[in-house]
C-alpha positions in Angstrom: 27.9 108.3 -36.0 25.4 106.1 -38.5 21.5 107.5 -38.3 19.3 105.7 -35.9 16.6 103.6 -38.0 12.8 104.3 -37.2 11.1 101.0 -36.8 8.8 100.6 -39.4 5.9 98.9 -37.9 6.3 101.2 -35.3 5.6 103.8 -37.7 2.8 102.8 -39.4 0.8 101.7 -35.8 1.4 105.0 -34.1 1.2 109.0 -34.4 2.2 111.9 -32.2 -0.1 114.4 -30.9 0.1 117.9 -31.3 1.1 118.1 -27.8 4.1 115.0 -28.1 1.9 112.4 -26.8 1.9 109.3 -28.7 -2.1 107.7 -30.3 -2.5 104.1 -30.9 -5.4 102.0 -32.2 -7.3 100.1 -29.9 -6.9 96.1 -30.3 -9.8 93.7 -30.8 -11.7 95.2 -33.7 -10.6 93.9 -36.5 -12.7 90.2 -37.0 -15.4 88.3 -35.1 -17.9 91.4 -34.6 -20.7 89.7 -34.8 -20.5 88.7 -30.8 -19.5 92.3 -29.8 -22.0 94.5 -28.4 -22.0 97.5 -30.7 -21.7 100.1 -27.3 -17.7 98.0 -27.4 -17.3 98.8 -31.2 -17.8 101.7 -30.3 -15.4 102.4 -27.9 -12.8 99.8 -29.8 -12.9 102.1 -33.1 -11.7 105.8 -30.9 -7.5 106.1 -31.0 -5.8 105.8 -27.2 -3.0 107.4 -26.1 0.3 104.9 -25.2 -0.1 104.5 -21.6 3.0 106.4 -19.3 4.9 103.2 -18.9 5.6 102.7 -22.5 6.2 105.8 -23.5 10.1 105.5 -23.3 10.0 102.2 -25.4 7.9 104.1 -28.0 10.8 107.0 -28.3 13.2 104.5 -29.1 11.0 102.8 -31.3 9.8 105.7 -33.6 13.1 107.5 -33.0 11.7 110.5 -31.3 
């Protein structure tokens, strides 16, 4: 049987952990900062982890 392809924007937006959890990037910090408090830049810039209930769509995704 033919290789599974990794998706590539998948890829290039999220990492595995040590551990085999998956880190993503935290949306709504890329333009119009200027009206954002800097406590939510902040929080915006830390990685998150892909919560439970996407997980499974990740695997298939990033071909893990």
């Amino acid at each position: 049987m033919p290789k599974i392809k990794t998706n590539s924007s998948a890829k290039k937006r999220f990492k595995i952990t040590a551990s085999g959890k998956i880190k993503r990037r935290k949306g709504f910090a890329n333009h119009i900062l200027t009206k954002k408090s800097k406590k939510r830049k902040k929080r915006l810039a830390k990685a998150a982890i892909v919560h439970p209930s996407d997980v499974r769509r990740m695997k298939l995704l990033l071909n893990i």
